[in-house]
C-alpha positions as CSV (number, residue, x, y, z in Angstrom):
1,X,0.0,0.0,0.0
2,X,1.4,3.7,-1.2
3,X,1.0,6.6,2.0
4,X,-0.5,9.9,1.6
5,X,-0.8,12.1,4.2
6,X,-4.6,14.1,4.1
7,X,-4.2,14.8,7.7
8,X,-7.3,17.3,8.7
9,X,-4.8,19.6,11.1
10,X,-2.4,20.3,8.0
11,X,-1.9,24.2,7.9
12,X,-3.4,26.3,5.4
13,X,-0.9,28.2,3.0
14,X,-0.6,30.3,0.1
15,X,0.3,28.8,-3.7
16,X,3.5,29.5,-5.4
17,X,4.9,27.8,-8.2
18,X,8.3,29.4,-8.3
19,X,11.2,31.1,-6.3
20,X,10.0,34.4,-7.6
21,X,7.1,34.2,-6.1
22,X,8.2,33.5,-2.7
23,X,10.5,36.7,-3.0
24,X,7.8,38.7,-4.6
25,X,4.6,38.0,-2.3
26,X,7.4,38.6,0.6
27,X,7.4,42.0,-0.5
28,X,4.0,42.3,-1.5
29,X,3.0,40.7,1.7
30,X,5.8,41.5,4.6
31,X,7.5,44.6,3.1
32,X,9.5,46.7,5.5
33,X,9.6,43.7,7.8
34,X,13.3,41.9,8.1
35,X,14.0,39.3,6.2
36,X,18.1,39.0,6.5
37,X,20.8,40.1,9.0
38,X,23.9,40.5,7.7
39,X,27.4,42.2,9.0
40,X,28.9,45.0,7.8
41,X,32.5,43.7,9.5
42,X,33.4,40.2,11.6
43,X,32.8,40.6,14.8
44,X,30.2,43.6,14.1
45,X,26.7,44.3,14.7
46,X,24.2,42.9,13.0
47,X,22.2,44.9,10.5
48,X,18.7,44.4,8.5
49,X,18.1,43.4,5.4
50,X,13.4,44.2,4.3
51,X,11.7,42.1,2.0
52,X,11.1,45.1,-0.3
53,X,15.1,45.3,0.0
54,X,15.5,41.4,-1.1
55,X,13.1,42.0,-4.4
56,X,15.0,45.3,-4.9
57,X,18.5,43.4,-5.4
58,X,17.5,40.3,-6.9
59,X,15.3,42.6,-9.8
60,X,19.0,45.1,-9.7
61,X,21.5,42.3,-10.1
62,X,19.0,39.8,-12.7
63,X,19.0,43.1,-15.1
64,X,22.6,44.0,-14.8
65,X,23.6,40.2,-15.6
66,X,21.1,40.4,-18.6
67,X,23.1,42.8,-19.6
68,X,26.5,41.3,-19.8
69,X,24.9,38.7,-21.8
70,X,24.3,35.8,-19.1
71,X,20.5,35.1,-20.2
72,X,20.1,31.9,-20.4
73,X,23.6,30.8,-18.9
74,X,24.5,28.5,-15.9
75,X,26.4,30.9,-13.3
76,X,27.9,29.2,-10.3
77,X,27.8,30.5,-7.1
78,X,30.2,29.1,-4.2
79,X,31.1,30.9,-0.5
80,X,30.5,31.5,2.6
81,X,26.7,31.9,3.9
82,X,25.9,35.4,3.4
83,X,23.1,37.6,2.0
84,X,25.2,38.6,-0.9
85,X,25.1,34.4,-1.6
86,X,21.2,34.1,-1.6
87,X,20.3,37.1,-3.6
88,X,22.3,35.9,-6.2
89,X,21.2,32.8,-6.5
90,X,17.6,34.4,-6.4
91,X,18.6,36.5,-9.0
92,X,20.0,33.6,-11.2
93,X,17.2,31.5,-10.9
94,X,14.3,33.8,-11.3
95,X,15.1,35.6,-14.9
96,X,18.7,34.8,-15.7
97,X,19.9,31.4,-16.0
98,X,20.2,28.2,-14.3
99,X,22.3,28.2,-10.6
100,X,25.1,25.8,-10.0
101,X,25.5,26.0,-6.1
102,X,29.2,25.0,-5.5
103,X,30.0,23.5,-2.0
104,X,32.7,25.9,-0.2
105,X,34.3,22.0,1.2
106,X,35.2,21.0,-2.4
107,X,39.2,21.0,-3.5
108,X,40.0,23.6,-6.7
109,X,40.4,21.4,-8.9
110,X,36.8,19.7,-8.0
111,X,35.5,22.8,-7.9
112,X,36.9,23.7,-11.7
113,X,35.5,20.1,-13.1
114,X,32.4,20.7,-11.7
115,X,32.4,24.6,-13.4
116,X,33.5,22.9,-16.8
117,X,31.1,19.9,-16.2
118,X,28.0,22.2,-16.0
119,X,29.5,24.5,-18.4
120,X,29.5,27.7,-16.5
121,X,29.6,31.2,-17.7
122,X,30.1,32.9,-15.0
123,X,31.1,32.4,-10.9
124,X,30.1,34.7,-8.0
125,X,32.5,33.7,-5.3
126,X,33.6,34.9,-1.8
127,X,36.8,36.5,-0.9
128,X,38.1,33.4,0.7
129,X,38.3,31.9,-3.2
130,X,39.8,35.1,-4.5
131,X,43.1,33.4,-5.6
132,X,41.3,30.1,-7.0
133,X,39.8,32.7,-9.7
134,X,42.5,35.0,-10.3
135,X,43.8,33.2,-13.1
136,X,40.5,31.2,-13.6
137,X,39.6,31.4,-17.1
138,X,35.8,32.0,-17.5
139,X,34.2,34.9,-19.1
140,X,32.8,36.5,-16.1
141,X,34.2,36.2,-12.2
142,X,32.5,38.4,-9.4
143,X,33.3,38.5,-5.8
144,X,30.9,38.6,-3.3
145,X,31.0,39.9,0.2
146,X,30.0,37.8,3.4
147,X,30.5,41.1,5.1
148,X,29.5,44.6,3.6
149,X,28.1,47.8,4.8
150,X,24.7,48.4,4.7
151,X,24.9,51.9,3.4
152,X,26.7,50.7,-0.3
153,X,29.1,53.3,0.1
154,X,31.3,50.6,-0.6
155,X,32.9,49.9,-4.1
156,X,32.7,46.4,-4.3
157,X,32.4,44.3,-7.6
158,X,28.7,43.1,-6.5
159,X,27.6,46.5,-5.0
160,X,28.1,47.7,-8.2
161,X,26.6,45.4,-10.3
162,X,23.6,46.0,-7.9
163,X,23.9,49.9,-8.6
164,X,24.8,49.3,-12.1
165,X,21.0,47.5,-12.5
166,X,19.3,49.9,-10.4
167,X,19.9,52.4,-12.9
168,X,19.0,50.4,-16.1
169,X,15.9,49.5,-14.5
170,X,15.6,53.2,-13.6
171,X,15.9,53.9,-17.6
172,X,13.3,51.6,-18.1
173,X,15.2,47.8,-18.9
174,X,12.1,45.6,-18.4
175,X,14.4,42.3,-19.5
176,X,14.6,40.9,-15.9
177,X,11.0,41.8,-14.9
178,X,9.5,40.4,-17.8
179,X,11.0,37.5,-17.9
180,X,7.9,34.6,-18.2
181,X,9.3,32.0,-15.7
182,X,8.0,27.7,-16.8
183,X,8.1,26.4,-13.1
184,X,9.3,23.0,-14.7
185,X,11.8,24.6,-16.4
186,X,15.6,23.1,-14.8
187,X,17.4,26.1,-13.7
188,X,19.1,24.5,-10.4
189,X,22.1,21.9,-11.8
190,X,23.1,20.9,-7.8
191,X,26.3,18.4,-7.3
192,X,25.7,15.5,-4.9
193,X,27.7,15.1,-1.8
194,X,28.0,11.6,-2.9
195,X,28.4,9.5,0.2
196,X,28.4,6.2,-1.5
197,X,29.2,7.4,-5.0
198,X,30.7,10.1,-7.4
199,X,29.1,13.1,-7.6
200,X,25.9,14.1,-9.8
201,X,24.3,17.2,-10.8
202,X,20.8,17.0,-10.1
203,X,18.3,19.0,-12.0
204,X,16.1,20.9,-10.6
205,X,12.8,23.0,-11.1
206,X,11.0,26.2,-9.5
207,X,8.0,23.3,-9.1
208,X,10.7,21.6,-6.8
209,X,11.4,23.6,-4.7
210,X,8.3,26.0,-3.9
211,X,6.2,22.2,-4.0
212,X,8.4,21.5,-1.2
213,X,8.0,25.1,0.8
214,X,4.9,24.7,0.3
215,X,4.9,20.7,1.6
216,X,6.8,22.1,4.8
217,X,4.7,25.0,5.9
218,X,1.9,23.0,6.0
219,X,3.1,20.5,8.3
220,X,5.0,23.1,10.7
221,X,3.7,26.5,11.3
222,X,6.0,29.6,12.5
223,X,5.2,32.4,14.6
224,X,5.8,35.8,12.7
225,X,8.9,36.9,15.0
226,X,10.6,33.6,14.2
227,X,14.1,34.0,13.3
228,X,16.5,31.4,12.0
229,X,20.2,31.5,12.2
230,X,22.0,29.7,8.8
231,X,24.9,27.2,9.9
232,X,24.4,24.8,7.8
233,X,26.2,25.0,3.9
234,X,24.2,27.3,2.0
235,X,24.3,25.4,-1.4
236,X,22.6,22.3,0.0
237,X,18.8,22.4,-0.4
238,X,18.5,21.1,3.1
239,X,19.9,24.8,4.5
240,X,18.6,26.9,0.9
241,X,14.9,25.5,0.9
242,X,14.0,24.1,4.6
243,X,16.3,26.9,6.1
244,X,16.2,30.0,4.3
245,X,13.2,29.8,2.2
246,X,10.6,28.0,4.3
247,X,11.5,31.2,6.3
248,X,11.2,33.8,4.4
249,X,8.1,32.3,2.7
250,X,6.3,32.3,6.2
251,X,7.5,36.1,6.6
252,X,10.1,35.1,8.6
253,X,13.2,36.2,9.2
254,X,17.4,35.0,8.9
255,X,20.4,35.9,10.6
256,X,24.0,34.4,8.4
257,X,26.5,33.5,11.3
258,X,30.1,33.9,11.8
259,X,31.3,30.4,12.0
260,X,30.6,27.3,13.8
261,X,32.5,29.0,17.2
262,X,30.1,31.8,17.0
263,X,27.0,29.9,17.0
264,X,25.9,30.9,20.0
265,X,27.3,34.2,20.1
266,X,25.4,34.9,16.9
267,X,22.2,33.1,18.2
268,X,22.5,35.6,21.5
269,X,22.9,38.6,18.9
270,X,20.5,38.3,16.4
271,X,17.9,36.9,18.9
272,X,17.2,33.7,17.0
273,X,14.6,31.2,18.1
274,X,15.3,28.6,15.1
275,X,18.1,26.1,14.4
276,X,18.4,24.2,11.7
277,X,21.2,21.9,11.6
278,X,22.4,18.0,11.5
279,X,21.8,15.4,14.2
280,X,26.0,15.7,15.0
281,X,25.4,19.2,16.1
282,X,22.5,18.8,18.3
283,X,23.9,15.3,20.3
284,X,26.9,17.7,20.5
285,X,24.8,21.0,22.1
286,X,22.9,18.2,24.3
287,X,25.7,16.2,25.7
288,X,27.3,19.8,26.8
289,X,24.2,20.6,28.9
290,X,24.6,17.5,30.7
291,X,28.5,17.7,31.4
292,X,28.0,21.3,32.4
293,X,25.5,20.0,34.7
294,X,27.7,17.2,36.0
295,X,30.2,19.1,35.9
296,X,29.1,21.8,38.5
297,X,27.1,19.4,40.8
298,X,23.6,20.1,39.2
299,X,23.0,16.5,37.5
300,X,20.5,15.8,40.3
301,X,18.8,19.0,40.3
302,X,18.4,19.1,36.7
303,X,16.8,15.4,36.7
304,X,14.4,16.8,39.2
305,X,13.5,19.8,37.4
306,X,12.9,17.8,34.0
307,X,10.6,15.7,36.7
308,X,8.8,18.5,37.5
309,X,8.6,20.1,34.5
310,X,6.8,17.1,32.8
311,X,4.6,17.1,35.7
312,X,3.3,20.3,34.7
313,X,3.1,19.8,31.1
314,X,0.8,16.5,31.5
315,X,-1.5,19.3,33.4
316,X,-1.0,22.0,30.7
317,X,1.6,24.1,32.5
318,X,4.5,24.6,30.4
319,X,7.0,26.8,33.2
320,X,10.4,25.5,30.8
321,X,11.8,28.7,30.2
322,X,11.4,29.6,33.8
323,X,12.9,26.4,35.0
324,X,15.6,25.8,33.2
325,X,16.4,29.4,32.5
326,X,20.4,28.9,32.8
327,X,20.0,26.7,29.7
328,X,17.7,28.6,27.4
329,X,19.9,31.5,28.1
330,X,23.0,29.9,27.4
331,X,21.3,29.8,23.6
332,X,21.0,33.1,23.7
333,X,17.6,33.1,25.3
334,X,15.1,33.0,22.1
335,X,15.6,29.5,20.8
336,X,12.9,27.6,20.6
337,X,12.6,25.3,17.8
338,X,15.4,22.9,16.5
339,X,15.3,21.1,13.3
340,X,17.0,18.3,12.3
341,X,17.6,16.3,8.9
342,X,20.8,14.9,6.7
343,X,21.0,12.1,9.0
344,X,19.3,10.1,12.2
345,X,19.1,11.0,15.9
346,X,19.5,9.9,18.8
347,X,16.0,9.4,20.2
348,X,16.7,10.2,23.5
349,X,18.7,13.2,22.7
350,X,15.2,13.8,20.9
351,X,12.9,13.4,24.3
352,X,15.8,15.1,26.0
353,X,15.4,18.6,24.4
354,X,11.2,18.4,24.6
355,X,11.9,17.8,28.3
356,X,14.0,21.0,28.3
357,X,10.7,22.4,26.7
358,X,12.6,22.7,23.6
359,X,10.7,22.0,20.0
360,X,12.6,19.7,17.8
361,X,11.2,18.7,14.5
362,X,12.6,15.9,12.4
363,X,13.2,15.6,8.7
364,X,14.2,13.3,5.8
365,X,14.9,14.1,2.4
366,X,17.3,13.8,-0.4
367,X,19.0,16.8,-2.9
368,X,16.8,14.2,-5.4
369,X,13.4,15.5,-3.5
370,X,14.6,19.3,-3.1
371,X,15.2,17.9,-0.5
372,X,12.2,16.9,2.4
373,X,10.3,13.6,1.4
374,X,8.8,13.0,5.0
375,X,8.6,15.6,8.2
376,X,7.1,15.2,11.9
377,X,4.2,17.7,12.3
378,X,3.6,20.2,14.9
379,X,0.7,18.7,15.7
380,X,1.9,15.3,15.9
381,X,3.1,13.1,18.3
382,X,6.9,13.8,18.7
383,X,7.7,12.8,22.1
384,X,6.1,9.2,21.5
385,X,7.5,9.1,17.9
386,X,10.9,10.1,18.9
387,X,12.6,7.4,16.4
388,X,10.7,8.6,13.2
389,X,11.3,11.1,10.7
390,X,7.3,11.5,10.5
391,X,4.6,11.2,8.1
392,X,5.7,11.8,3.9
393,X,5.1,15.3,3.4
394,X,1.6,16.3,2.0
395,X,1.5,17.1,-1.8
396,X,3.5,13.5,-2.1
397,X,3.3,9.6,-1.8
398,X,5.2,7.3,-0.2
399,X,5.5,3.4,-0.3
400,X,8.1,0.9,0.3
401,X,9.6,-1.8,-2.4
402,X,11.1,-5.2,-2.2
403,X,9.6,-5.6,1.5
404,X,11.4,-8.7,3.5
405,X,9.9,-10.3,6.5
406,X,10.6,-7.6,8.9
407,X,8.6,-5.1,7.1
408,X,11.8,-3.4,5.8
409,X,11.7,-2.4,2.4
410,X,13.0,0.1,0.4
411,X,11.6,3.7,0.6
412,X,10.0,5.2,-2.5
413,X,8.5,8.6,-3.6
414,X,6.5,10.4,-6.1
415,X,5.4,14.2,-5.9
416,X,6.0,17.8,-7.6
417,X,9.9,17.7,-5.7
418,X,11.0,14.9,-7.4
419,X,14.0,16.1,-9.7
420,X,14.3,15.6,-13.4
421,X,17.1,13.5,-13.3
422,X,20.5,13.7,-13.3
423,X,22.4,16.0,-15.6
424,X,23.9,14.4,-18.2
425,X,23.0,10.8,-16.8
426,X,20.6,9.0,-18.7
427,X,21.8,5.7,-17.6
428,X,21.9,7.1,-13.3
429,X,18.6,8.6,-13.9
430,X,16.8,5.7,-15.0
431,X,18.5,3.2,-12.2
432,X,16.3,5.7,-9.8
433,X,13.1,7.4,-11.7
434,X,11.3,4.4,-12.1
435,X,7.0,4.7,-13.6
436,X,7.2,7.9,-11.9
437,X,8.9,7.0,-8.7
438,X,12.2,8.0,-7.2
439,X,13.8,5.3,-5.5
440,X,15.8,6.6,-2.7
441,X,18.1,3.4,-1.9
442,X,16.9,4.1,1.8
443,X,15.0,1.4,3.9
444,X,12.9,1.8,6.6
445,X,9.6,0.7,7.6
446,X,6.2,2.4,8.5
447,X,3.9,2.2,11.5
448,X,0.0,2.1,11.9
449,X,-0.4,5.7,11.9
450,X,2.0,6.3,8.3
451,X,5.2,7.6,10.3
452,X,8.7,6.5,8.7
453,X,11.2,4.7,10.4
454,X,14.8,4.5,8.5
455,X,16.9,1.6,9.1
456,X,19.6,2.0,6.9
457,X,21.2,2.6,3.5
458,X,20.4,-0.3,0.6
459,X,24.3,-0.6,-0.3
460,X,25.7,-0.6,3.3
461,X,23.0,-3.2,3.9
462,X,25.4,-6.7,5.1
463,X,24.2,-9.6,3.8
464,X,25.1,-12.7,5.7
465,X,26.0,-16.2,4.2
466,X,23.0,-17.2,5.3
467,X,20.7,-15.0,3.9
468,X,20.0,-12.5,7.0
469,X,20.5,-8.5,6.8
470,X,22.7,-6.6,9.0
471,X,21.7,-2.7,9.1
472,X,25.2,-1.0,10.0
473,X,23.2,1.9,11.4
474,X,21.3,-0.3,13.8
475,X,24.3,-1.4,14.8
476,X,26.0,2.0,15.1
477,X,23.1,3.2,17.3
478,X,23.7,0.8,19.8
479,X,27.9,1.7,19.9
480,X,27.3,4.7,20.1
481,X,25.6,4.5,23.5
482,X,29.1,3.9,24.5
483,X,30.7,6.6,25.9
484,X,33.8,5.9,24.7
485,X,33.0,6.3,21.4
486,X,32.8,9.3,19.6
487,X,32.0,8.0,16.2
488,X,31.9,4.6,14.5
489,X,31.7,2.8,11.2
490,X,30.3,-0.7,11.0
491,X,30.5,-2.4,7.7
492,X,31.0,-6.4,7.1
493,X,34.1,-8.5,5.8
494,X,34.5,-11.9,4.5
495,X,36.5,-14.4,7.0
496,X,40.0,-15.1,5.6
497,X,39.7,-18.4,6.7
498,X,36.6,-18.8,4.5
499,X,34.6,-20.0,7.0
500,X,30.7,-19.0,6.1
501,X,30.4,-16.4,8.6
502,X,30.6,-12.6,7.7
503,X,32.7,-10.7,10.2
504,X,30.9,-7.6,11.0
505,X,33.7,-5.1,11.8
506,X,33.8,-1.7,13.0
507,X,36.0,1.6,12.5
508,X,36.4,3.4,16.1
509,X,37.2,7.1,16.8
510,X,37.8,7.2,20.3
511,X,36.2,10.0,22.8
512,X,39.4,10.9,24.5
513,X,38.2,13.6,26.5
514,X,36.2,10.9,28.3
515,X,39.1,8.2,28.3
516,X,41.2,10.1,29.8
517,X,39.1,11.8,32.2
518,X,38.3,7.7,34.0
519,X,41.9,6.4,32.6
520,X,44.1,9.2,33.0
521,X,46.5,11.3,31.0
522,X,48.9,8.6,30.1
523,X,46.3,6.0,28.9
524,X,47.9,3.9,26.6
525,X,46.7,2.6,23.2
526,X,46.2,-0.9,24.5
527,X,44.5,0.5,27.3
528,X,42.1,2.3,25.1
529,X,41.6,-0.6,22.5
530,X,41.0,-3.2,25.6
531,X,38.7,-0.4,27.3
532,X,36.4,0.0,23.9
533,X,36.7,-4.1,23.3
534,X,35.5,-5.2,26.1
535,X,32.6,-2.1,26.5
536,X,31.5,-3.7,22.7
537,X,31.6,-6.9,23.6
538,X,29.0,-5.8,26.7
539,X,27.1,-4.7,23.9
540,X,27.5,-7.5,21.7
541,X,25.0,-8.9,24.7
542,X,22.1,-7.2,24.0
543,X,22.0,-8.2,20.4
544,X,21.4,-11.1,18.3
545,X,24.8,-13.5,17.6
546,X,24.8,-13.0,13.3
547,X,24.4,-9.3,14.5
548,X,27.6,-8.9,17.2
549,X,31.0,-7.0,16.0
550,X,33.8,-9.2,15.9
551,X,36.5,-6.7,14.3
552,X,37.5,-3.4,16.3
553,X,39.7,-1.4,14.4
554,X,40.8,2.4,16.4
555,X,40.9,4.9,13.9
556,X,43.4,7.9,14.6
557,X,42.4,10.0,11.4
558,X,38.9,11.7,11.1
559,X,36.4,9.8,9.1
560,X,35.5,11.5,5.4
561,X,32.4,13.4,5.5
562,X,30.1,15.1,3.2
563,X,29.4,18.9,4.2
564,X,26.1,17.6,6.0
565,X,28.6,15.5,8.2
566,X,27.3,12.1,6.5
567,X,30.2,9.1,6.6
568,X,31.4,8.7,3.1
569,X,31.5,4.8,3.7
570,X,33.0,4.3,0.1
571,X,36.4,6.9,0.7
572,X,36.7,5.1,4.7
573,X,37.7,1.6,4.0
């Protein structure tokens, strides 16, 4: 059976079909409100960026690249998050080309394949890829600003190109603003992080990605004086749609930050009360809380509270932010909501922030689905649910192929975010688009009420001998209650003996701050390996036998990540 989700409480939001929209019915709609904080220097205040402002550049910059004879081009765009980033990439996409988003993590010469590979015209970049361009050859190069003053007294390559289209469209060019937008139309080429492959460019529509705003808003509603703070990589649809644009389309507003050691500096300044960030972030922010606790003798007092605190709920009183005050104001004092995607989380860590009195919504999605293919409402069940990434999203449909015993199958999806395929990839394209559904290679199951459950990736599924499946992510849940550990790998190898049994092995990155805090200073390395051992083999109890680790390997380097801080199992090995 296929899932839909007609749920009677879903919100009720305005139609778009494009990115245009959502910047011009802003405008229309929001006007002199905030929509952006940006700073003029590092280490500044924060100033504000209106709606009317965000329509005002996008129309200024779309003419002036008319101009130079980009209609109709692909234009990359690569940098630090900043407002000068998304309002070119709004201007791009709405009435000038097709947007290649470039991820700031890439090596130069990746990043020059992928500019050749989607056959770029032009590339806005930020000062910290000045000398990658210098000698670059392309036929137009602009720098961008992560910082700039508000006033454009400046003289800046992209403050003038904005000037430069204010005063064509002040001598009447019309070629931007009459530009007839096709919301299916691919004018996003987006390269794949590409954890278990090489990267692709996936193509993308307007339809995509305002099918998806749309999708999102009706599931979670936010209060007019939201404000988001971006941390995430700006050229991933997970921070560009779910981030920024969910935001701004709900009249929202979003503050750029400094660096992952400002985070909470910038969430104290700019007043935020959203977060939207990876599961890696949030298990970090939540095991802090409790070592700060522990750390000054407040564990108990803070179990009590949490005690209390629930008490209260289960009778309607919600008294968090009075309660736990120290810790809402060690966020700066505003934050309210997290949410969470690219990857699972920890349920508890889950329950833990609700206790706190904290929101936290959960999210899955691919770049493939622009990106959110399932989400946990605001009126749904979160606490109980802690272990789901929620119903699919509404204007979609979800089922699951190949179904085994368990009720594991793989997790399919159909609806107006579905890409068009890959660029260039006939063959890649069709090995996923399949009669109209995408084929995500995830696998999961579903419960009574239609929530997703994700076990685990098809091609890192280990397949035993005999015929049983090992999920390495089940597996890695369970290690990773060990505090020991502060990340792990599980994958399977064949016996050298060739014996029948697969060896299910795992990659270890020690947590040395809490090694040496119960072994000392001077652990040792055999220390540490026989420490992890035998706390694995304790876990290796609560298991089934075909599904207990028999390798340990201690890894001394950082595992390879994706900018979303995904494993790249392939590049790990």
């Amino acid at each position: 059976m296929s899932y839909t989700n007609k749920d009677s409480r879903l919100h009720t939001v305005r139609e778009i079909a494009t990115i245009r929209d959502i910047v011009e019915s802003g405008a229309a709609l929001f006007g002199a409100k905030t929509a952006f904080l940006n700073k003029a220097e590092k280490g500044g205040d924060y100033f504000e960026i209106d709606f009317n402002t965000v329509k005002k550049d996008m129309e200024a910059l779309g003419t002036r690249l008319i101009d130079l004879g980009l209609k109709n081009q692909p234009i990359a765009i690569i940098g630090e998050n900043c407002y000068q980033w998304i309002a070119t990439y709004f201007a791009v996409v709405c009435g000038v080309g097709t947007v290649v988003p470039l991820d700031k993590e890439l090596g130069r010469e990746e990043i020059y394949n992928l500019i050749e590979t989607a056959g770029c015209k032009a590339v806005f970049y930020t000062g910290t890829y000045a000398d990658y361009f210098e000698d670059y050859a392309i036929d137009h190069k602009f720098r961008i600003d992560a910082y700039f003053d508000k006033h454009r007294g400046e003289d800046t390559p992209w403050l003038n190109l904005v000037r430069q289209g204010e005063s064509l469209l002040a001598g009447g060019d019309r070629r931007f603003l009459d530009v007839s937008l096709d919301p299916d139309e691919v004018k996003i080429l987006l390269f794949t992080s590409g954890t278990t492959d090489s990267a692709k460019a996936v193509m993308l529509s307007h339809r995509n990605i305002a099918a998806n705003v749309i999708s999102t808003s009706k599931i979670v509603q936010l209060r007019e004086d939201d404000r988001g703070l971006s941390i995430l990589p700006i050229h991933h649809t997970f921070e560009s749609t779910i981030g920024i644009m969910v935001l701004i389309y709900q009249g929202c507003s979003v503050a750029f930050y400094e660096g992952l050691k400002y985070v909470l500096k910038n969430l104290e300044e700019a007043k935020c009360s959203i977060l939207v960030g990876v599961p890696l972030i949030f298990e970090s922010i939540y095991d802090k809380i409790w070592k700060q606790a522990n750390k000054t003798g407040k564990e108990k007092a803070l179990k009590i509270a949490i005690k209390v605190n629930k008490g209260l709920k289960n009778i309607g009183i919600d008294k968090s932010r009075s309660i736990f005050k120290s810790v809402y104001a060690s966020f700066g004092g505003n934050l309210r909501l997290f949410v969470t995607g690219a990857a699972a989380i920890d349920p508890n860590v889950v329950r833990g922030f609700q206790d706190l009195g904290f929101e936290i919504v959960m999210g899955y999605g691919l770049t493939e689905t622009a990106p959110l293919l399932t989400g946990t409402p605001d009126f749904g069940n979160r606490y109980k649910k802690a272990g789901s990434v929620g119903p699919v999203v509404p204007d979609g449909e979800m089922d699951l192929a190949d179904v085994n015993e368990e009720g594991i199958g793989e997790v399919i999806y159909r609806g107006p975010n579905v890409m068009k395929g890959y660029y260039n990839m006939p063959e890649k394209t069709a090995e996923v688009l399949k009669d109209g559904w995408f084929y995500t290679g995830d696998l999961g199951f579903v419960d009574e009420e239609g929530w997703l459950y994700l076990t685990g990736r098809k091609k890192n599924v280990i397949v035993t001998k005999t015929g049983k499946n090992i999920y390495p992510e089940e597996i890695e849940k369970h290690l990773m209650q060990i505090a020991y550990i502060e990340e792990c790998m599980v994958y399977g190898e064949d016996p050298e003996d060739g014996s029948d049994d697969t060896i299910v092995s795992v990659q270890v990155r020690p947590n040395y701050e809490k090694i040496h805090e119960d072994l000392g200073e001077n652990a040792s390395e055999e220390q540490i390996y026989d420490l992890i051992k035998r706390k694995i083999a304790e876990m290796n109890l609560q298991i089934p036998n075909y599904k207990r680790v028999r390798n340990v390997t201690i890894r001394l380097s950082e595992f390879v990540k994706t900018t979303t801080k995904k494993i790249k199992r392939h590049q790990n090995r």
